[in-house]
MARNUKOL-780412 format. One record per residue (C-alpha): residue number from 0; residue in three letters; y, x, z. Coordinates in pm, 1 decimal. Last residue first. Layout:
<recs>
k;r;yy;xx;zz
NUM;ALA;Y;X;Z
...
</recs>
This chain:
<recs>
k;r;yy;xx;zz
512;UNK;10260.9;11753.5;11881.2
511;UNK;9937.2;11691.6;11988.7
510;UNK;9923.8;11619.0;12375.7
509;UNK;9611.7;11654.3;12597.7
508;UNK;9644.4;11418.6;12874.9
507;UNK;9291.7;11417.1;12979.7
506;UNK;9133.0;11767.3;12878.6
505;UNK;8953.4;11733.0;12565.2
504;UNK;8556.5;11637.9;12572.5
503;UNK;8327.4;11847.1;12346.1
502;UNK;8036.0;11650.8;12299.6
501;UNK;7994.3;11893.1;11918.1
500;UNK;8019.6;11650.1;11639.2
499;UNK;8209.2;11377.8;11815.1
498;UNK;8454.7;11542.9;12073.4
497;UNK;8524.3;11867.2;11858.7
496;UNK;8576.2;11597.5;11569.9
495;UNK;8826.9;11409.4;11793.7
494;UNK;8998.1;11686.8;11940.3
493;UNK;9015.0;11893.0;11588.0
492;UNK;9115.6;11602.9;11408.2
491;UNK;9444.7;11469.3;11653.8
490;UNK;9558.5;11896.2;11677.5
489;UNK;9490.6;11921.6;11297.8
488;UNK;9719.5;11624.3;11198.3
487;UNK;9571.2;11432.6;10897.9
486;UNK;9738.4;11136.1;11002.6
485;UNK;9461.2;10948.1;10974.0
484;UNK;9347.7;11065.2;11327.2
483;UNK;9669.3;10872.6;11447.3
482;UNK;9642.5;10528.2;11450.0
481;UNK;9936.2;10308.8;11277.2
480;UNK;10225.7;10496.7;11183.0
479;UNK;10456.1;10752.5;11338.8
478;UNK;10368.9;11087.2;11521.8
477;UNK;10341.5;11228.7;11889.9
476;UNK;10007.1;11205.5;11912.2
475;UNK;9822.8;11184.6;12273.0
474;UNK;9484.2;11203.2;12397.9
473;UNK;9295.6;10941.3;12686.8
472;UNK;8986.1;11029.6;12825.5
471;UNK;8850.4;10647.2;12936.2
470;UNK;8514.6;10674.3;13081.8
469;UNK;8573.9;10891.0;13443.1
468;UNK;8757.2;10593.9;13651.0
467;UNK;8789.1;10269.5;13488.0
466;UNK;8793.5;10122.6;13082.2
465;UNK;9119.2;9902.1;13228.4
464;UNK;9301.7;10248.6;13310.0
463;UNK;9207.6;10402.3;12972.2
462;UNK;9307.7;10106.2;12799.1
461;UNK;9634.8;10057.3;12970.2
460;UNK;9690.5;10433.5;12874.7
459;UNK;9636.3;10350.3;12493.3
458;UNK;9827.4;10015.0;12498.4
457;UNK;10170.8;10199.8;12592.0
456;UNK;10188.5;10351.9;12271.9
455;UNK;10211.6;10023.6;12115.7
454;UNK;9945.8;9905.5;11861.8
453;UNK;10153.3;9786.1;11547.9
452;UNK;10441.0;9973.4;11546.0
451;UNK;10244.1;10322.7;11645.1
450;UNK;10578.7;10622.4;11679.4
449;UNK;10435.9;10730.1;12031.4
448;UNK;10041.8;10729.7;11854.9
447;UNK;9717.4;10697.1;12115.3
446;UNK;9414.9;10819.4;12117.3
445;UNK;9139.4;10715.2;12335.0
444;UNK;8827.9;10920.6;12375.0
443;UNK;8603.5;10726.2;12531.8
442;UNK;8372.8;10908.5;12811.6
441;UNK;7994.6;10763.1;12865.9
440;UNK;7972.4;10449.0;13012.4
439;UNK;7874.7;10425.8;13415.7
438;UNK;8180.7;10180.4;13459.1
437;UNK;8239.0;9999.0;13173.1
436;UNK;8587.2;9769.2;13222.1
435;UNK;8667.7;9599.3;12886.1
434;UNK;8732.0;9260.9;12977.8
433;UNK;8939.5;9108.4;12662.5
432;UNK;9188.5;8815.6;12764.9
431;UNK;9287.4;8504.1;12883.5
430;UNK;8915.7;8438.0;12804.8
429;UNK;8729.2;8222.7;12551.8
428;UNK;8928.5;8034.2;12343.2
427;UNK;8803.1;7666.6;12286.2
426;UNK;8685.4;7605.1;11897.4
425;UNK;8855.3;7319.8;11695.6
424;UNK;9193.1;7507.5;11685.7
423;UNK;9462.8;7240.5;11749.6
422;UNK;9726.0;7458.7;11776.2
421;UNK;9570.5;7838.2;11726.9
420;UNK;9857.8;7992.6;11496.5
419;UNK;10122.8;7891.7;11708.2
418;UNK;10183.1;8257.3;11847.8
417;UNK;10310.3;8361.3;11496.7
416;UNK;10646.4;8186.0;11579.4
415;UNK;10733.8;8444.2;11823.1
414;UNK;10630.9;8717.1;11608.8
413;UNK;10838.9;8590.0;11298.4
412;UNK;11167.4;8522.5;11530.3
411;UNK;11167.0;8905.2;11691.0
410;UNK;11096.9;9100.2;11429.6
409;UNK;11430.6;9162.1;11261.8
408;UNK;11643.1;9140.3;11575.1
407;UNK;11315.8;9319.0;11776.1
406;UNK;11291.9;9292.0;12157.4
405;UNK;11599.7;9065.9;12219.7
404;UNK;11488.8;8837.8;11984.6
403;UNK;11137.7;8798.3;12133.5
402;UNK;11350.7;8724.2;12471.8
401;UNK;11605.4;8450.2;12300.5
400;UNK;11294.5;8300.4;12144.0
399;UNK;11069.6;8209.1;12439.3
398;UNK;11209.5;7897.0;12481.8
397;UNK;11149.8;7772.2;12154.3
396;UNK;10827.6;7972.2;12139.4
395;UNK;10727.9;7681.5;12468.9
394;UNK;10840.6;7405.6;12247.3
393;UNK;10624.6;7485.7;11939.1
392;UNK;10347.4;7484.9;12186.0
391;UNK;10163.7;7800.1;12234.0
390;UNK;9696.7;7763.0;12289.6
389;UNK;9593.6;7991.0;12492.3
388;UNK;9208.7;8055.4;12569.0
387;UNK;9209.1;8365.5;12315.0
386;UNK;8912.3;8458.3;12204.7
385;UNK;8766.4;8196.4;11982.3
384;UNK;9139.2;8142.3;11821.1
383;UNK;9159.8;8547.2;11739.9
382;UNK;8827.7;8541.6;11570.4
381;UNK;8925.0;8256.2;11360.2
380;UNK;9247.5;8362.3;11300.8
379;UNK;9180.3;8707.6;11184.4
378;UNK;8827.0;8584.6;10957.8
377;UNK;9084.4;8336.3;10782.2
376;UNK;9333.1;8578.9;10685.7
375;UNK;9109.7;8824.1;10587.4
374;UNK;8902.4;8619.5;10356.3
373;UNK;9005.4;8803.6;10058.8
372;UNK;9230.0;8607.4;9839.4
371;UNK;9228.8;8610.7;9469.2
370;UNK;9561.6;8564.8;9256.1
369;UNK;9442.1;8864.3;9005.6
368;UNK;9692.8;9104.8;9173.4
367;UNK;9453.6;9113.9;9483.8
366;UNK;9552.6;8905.2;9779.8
365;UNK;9471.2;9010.2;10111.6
364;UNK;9744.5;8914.9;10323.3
363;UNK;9874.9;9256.3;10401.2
362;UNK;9840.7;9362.7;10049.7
361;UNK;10037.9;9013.4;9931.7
360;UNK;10319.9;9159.1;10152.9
359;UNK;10312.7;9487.4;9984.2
358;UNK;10339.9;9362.6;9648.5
357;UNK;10593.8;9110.8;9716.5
356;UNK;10806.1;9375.8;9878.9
355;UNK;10728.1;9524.4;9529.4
354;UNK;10825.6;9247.8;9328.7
353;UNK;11155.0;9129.6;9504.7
352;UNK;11395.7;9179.0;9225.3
351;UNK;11756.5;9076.5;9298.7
350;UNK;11904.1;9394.2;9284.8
349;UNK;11913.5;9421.7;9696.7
348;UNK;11551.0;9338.2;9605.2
347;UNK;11532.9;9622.9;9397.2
346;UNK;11693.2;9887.6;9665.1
345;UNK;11507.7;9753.4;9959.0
344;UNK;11157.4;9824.0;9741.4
343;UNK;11234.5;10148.2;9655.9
342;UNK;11297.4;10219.5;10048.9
341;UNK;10996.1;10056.2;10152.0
340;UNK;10733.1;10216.3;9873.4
339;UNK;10899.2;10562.4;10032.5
338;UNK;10844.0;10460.0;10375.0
337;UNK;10451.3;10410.5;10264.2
336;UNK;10311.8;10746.6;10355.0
335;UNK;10519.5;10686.3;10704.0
334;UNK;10232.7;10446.3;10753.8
333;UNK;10186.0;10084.2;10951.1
332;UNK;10551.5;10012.6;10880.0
331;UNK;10512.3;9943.5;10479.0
330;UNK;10314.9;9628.9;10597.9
329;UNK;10632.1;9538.8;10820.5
328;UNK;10868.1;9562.6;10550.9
327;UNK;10594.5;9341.6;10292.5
326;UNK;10593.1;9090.4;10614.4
325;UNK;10951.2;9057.2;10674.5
324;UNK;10964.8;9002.3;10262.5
323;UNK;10721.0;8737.9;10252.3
322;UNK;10899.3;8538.9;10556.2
321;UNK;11217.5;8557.6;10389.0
320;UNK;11111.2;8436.5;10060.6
319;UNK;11003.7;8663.1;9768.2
318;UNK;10966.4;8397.0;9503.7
317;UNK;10643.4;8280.6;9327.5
316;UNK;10565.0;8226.0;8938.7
315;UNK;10619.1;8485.3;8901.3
314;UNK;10555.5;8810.6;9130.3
313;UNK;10890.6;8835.3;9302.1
312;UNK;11195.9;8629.2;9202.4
311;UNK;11451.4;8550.5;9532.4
310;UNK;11464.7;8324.0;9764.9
309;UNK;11798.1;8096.9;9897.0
308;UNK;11888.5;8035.1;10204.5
307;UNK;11604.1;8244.8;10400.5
306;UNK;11630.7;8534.8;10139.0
305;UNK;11972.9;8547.1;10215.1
304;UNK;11911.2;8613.9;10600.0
303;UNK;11655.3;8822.7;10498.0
302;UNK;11849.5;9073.7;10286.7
301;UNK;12154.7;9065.4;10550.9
300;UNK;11897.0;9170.8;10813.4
299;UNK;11769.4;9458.8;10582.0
298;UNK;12188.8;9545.6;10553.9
297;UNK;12259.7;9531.0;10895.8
296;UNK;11919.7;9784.7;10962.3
295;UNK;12004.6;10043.4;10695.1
294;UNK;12392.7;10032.7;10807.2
293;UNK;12263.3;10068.5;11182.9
292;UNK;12071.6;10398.9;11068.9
291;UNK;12385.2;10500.1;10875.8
290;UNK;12529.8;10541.4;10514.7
289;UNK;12256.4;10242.9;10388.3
288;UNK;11936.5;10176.8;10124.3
287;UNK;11987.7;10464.9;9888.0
286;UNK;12003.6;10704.2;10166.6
285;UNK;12168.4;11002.2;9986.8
284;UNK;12006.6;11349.7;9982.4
283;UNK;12055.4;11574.8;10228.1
282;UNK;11798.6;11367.9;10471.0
281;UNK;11886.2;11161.9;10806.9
280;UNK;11916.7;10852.6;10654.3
279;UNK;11655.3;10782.1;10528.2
278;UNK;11471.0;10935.4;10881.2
277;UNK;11722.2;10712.7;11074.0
276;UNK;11624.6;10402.9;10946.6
275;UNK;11266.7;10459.3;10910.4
274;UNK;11238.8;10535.0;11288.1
273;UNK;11472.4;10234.2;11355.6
272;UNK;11173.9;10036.7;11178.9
271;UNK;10912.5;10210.8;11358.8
270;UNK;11069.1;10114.6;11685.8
269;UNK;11166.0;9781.1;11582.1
268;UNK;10772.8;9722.5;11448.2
267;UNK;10686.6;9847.4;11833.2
266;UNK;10919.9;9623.4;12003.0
265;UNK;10771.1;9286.5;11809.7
264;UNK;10446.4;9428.3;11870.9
263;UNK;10508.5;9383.3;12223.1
262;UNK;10583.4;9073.9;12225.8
261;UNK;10310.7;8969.9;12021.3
260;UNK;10063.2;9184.4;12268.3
259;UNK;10223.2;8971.3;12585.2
258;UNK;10191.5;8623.2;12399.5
257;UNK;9868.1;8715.7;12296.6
256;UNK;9773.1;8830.9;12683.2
255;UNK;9758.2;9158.7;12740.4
254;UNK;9562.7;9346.1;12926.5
253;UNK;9338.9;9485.8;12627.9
252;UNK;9573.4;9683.8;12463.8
251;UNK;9499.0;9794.5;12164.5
250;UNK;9457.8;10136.1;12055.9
249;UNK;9543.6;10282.8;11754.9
248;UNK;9220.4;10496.0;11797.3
247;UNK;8946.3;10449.7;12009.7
246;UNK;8620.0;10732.2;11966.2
245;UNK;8299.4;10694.8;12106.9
244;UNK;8013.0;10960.0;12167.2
243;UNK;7703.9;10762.9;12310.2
242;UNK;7715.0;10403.6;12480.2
241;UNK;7420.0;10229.7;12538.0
240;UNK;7467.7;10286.9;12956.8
239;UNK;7799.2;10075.6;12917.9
238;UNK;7653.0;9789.2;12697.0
237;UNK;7855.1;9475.7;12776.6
236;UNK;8205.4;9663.5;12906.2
235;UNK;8106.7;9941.3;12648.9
234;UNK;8085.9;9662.6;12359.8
233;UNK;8410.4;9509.2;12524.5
232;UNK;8607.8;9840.8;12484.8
231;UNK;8454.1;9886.7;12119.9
230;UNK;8552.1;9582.0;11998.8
229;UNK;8917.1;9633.5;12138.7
228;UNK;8913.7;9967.8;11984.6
227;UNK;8799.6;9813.7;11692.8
226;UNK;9101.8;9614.9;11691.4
225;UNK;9289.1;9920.0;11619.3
224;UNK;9065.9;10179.9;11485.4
223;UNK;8714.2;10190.8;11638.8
222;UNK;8495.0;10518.0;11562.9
221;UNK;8115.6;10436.3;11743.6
220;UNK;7838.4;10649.7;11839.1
219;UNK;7581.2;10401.3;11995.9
218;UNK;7302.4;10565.9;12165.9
217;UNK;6883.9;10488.8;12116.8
216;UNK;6947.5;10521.8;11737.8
215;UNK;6725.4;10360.1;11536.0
214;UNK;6909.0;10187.6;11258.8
213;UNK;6773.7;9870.8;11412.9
212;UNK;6870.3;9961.6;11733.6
211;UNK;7220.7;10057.7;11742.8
210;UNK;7261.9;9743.8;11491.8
209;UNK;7160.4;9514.2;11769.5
208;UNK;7378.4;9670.1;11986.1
207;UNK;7644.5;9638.5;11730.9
206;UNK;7599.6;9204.1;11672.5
205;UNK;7619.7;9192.8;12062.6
204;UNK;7974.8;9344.3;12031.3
203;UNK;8018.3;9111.0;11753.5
202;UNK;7928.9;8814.3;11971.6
201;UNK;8149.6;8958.6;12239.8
200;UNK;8427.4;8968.9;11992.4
199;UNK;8393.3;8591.5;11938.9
198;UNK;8256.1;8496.2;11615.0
197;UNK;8037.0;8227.6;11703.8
196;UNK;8204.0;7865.7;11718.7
195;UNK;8309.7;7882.4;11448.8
194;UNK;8045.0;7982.0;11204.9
193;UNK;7914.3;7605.8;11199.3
192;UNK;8211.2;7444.3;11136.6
191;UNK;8339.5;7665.3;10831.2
190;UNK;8469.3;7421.2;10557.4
189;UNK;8567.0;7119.1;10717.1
188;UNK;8688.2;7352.5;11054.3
187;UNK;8886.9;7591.9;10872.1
186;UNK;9077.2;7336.6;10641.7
185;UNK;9151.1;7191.7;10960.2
184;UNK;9306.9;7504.5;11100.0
183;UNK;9513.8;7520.2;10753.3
182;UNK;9610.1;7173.0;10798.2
181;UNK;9730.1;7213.0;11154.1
180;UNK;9920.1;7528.2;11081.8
179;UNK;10089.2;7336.9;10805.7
178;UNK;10200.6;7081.1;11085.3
177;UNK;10320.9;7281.0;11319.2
176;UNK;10560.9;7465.9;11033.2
175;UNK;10720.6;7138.5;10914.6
174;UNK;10767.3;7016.8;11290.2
173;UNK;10970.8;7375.9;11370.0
172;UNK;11132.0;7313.2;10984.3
171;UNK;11246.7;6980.3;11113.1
170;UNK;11355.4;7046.4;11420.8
169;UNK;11586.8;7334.0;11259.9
168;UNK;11568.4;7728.3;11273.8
167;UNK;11175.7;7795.0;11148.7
166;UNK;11098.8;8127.1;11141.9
165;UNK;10783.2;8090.7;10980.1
164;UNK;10928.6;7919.7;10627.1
163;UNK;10617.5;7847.6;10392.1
162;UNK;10585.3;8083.4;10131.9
161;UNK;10212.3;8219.8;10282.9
160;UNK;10068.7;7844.0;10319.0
159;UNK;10160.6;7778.2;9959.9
158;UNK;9963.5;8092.5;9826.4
157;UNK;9680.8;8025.7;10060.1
156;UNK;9655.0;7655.8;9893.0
155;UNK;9628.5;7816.3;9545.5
154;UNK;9361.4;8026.9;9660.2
153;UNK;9183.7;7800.4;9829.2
152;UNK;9206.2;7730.5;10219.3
151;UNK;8963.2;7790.1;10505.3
150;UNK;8652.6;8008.1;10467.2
149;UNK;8480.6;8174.4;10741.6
148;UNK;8270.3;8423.3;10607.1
147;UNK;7889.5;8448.6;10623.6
146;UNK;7860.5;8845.3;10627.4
145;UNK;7988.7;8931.1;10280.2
144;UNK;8380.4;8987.1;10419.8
143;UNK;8388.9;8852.6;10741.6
142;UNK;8283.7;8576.9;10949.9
141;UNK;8079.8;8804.0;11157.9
140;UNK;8157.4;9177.8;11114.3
139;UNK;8134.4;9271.0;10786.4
138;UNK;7979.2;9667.0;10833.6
137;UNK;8038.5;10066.5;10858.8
136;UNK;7773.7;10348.1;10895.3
135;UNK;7855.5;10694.7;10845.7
134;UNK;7557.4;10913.0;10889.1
133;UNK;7600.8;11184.2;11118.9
132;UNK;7599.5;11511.6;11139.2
131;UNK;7807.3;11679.7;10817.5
130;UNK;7926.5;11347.1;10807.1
129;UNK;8204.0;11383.1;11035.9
128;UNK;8367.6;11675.6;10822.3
127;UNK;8385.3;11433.6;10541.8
126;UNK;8548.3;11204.4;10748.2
125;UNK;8879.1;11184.4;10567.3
124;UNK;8644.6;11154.4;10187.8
123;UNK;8526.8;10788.6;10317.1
122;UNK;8869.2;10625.8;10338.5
121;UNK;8798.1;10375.3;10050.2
120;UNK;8448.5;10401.0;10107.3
119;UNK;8491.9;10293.6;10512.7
118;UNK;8738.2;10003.1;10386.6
117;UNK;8542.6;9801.5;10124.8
116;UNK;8190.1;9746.1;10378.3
115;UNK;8369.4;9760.1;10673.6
114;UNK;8588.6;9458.1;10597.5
113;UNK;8827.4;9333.5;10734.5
112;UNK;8867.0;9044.7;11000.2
111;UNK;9012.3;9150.9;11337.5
110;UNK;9208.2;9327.3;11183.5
109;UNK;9013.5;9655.7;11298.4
108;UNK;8873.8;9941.6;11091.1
107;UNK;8535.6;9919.8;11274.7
106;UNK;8311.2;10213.5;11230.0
105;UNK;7954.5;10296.9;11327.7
104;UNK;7842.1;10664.5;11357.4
103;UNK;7479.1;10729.0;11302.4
102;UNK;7243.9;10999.5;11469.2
101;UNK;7285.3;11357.5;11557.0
100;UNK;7188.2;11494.0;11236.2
99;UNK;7149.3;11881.4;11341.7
98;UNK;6762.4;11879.8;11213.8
97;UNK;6875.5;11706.5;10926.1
96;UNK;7140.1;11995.9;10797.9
95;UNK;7440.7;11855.0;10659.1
94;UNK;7531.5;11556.0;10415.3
93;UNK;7495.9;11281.1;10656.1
92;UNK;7370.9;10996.9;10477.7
91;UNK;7620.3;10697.5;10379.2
90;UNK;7612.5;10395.5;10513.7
89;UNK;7746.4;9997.7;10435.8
88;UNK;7622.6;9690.4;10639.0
87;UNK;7696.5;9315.9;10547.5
86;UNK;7562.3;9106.0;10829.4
85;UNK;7293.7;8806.4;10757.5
84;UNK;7327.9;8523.5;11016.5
83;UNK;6997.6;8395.7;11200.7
82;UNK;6877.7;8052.2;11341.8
81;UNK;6741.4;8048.6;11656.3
80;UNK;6533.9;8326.9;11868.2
79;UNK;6864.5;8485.2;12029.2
78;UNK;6960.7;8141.1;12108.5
77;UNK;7258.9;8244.5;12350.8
76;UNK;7363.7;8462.9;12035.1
75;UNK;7446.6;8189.7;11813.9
74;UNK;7347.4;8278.5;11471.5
73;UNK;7098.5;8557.4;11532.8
72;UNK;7127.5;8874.7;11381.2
71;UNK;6967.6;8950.2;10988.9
70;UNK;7091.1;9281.6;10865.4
69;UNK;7245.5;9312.4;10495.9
68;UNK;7225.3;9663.5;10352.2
67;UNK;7440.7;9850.9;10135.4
66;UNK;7432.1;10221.4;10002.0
65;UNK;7696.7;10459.6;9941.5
64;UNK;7605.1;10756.8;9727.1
63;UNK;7547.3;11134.1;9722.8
62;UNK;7751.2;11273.4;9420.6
61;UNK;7838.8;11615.2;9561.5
60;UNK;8205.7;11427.7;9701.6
59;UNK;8106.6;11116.8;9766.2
58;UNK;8017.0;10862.9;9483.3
57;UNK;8240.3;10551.2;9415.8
56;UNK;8237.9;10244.6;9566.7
55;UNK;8145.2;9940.9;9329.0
54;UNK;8473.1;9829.2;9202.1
53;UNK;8709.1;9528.6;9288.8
52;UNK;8704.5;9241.5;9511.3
51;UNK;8880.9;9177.3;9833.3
50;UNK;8604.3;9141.4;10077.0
49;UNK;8613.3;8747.8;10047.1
48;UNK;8613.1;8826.9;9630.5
47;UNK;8264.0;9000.8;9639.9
46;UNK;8278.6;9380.6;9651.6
45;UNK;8127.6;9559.4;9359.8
44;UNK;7740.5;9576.3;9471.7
43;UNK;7605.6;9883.9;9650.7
42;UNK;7324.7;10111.5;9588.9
41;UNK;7004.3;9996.8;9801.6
40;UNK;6932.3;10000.2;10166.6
39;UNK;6676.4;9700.0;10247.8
38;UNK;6678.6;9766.4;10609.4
37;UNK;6343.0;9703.8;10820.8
36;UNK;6368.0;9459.1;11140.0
35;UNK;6219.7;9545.0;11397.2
34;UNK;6496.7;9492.4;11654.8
33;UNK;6505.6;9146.1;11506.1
32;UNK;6223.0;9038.0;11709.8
31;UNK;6093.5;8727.2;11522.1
30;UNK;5759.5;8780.9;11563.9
29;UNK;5745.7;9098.3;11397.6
28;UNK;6025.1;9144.3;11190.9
27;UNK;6111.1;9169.9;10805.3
26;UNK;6431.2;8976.7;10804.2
25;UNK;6315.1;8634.6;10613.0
24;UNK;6615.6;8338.4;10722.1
23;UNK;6649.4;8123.4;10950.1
22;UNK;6541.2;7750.5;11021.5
21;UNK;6901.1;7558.5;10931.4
20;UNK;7105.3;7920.5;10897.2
19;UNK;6936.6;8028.5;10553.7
18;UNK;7122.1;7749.1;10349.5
17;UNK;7438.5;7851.7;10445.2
16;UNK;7349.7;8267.7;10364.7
15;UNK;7238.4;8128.9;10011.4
14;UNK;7556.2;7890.6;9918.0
13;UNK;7765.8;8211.7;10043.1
12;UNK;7562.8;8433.7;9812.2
11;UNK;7590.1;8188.8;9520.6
10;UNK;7982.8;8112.3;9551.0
9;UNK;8071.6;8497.3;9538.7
8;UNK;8998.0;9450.2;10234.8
7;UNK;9537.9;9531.4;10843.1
6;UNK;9573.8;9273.2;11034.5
5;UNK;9743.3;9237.8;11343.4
4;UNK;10113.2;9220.2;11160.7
3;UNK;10027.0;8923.6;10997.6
2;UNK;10005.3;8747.3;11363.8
1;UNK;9823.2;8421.2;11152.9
0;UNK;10046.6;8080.5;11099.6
</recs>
């Protein structure tokens, strides 16, 4: 099964981007140099179902409008003159003065495997004061989204594969569990084989530079938010004299190894959860969900534990088992905004109604509440498979438990179990893991978040130490939830918009409070 908690939004145009990949596609170069290639931008399409469906994005604030774009890049990267991918791009033109317009800024929202295209819309009014010089650019990255996804399961196959037990207890649950993995993964290979094999992070990285070129920017100005900071870290490492004004937040750390950055999400997701705890509990009104932190957290515990024996109804026809409620409470950990969804949804399942941890679980999965699936899923394990060389017996988490457990009660048995999620993987990982060193790079502001659950703290200053001497600047928010410039705190915006629109680099160590 996938590391839910590292994730965080049609047949023809999938049929079309296949059949393009046997001689390549039309991009509008010159001799096949991709670098002069001419965008098509053009109001955008409702998102397809692999970005999570819904609406056409709406208009910005003084009605300008988001347009798409796809990119041709090549396939396979080591054949640079091969076959060709098309990437889903999304922009919107800086609103300010154009003789101020300092270029575009490219986001990556993280997973790995959402989508630009849905997410930079959805969050588009928060960097409103960003856009006064830049045009905000956001994209698919390989494998996701509209940018030839990796597809695995169906929809009703997904649904099975996300009620099956992940903390298995017994032999037979631990054999039940390897061998649904296996399925999925070859679901993945039958109906993806030829992506595979090329959505590594470098490839991405490689996918950017490209990008930086075609929309004709001779820097790279860059936002990454959680994995994107690890995509950004191994773009500099690749690129470092390319890079312009770049920006890390919720940062990951990029010395760990999976079993490492499982480990120590499973002490992160405690933190945030005893931070829940004791803010419930901690108000003059009642704590509907416990009299004490520990009550909160015996009582949550209790909830699974029963869930485990014997589910509950969520979204009929399907129950809220124990591994769809752990990851509904951890999808409600990414933002205090969401404590409140957490606490309602404790106090109905207590009631025997598990709808809205449901709700929230399915939103870290990427279903909408028509039964469609995103490709989100997919796009995270594939990515993670091709760049992680390990591969975690069901043995080896055995004996790993008591550790995991140790780190997070509530946390501890899911994460440990996640780390199976590459057996049998038809592509070979790549490295142990990211190398993000970029001496002669511009400075990175990294920012990291005390209260983050799913990017420890303690990933922001590894970052800045593997980035090396003068590039990494790193900034710090004392705060809770996942990243910190969407907190809306002024210290956090100020730094980083003082850094982007203006070159203005904070003092290292700066602390926002």
């Amino acid at each position: 099964m996938p590391n839910p908690f590292r994730i965080r939004f049609a047949a023809l145009a999938a049929a079309l981007a296949l059949s393009c990949l046997p001689t390549g596609c039309g991009d509008g170069s010159k001799d096949g140099d991709l670098t002069a290639q001419k965008l098509d931008w053009k109001n955008c399409p409702a998102p397809d179902e692999a970005e999570g469906g819904g609406d056409s994005p709406s208009p910005l604030p003084g009605g300008a409008t988001w347009q798409c774009a796809t990119m041709r890049a090549p396939l396979d990267w080591s054949k640079p003159k091969g076959a060709t991918i098309g990437l889903a791009l999304i922009r919107a033109r800086a609103s300010g003065d154009a003789s101020r317009r300092i270029g575009s800024l490219i986001f990556n929202f993280g997973g790995p495997g959402g989508s630009g295209v849905t997410t930079l819309p959805a969050f588009g009014d928060d960097y409103a004061a960003l856009r006064t010089r830049y045009d905000l650019v956001s994209f698919d990255p390989r494998g996701v989204g509209r940018s030839d996804p990796v597809e695995c399961e169906n929809d009703t196959q997904l649904d099975d594969y996300f009620q099956q037990d992940a903390t298995p207890e017994t032999s037979a649950e631990r054999t039940q569990l390897i061998n649904r993995t296996k399925q999925f993964n070859a679901a993945c290979e039958k109906n993806s084989r030829t992506i595979l094999p090329h959505v590594r992070t470098t490839d991405a990285a490689r996918d950017m530079d490209l990008m930086r070129q075609v929309l004709g920017d001779s820097k790279m100005h860059y936002f990454g938010i959680s994995y994107g900071t690890e995509l950004g870290g191994v773009y500099a490492h690749l690129f470092p004299k390319n890079v312009g004004r770049a920006v890390f937040d919720g940062v990951v750390d990029p010395t760990q190894d999976p079993e490492q950055s499982s480990l120590g999400q499973a002490k992160g997701f405690q933190l945030a959860l005893d931070n829940f705890a004791e803010d419930c509990t901690s108000k003059t009104t009642e704590c509907p969900i416990g009299d004490t932190p520990q009550d909160v957290k015996d009582r949550i515990a209790k909830l699974l534990a029963d869930l485990g024996k014997k589910p509950i109804p969520g979204i009929l026809p399907r129950q809220l088992t124990e591994s769809a409620a752990t990851n509904g409470i951890a999808q409600s950990l990414y933002s205090k905004d969401f404590w409140e969804y957490l606490t309602e949804g404790l106090e109905e399942a207590y009631d025997g109604d598990g709808k809205i941890l449901m709700l929230l679980s399915d939103s870290m999965n990427g279903r909408s509440q028509n039964g469609e699936y995103s490709n989100i899923t997919a796009a995270n394990i594939a990515i993670n498979c091709a760049d992680e060389k390990q591969r975690y017996t069901a043995d080896y988490v055995q004996q790993k438990l008591p550790e995991f457990r140790a780190a997070s009660p509530l946390f501890g048995d899911y994460l440990a179990w996640s780390m199976v999620s590459c057996t049998d993987w038809a592509v070979p990982g790549a490295a142990d893991h990211p190398d993000v060193s970029a001496p002669g790079s511009a400075p990175i502001l990294v920012v990291g978040n005390t209260g983050d659950p799913a990017t420890p703290y303690e990933g922001a200053q590894k970052m800045v130490e593997a980035l090396g001497n003068g590039v990494g600047v790193e900034l710090t928010y004392k705060g809770q939830g996942h990243g910190a410039y969407d907190s809306k705190d002024k210290c956090v915006q100020g730094a980083v918009n003082g850094y982007l629109l203006e070159g203005t680099v904070p003092k290292a160590g700066t602390v926002c409070a």
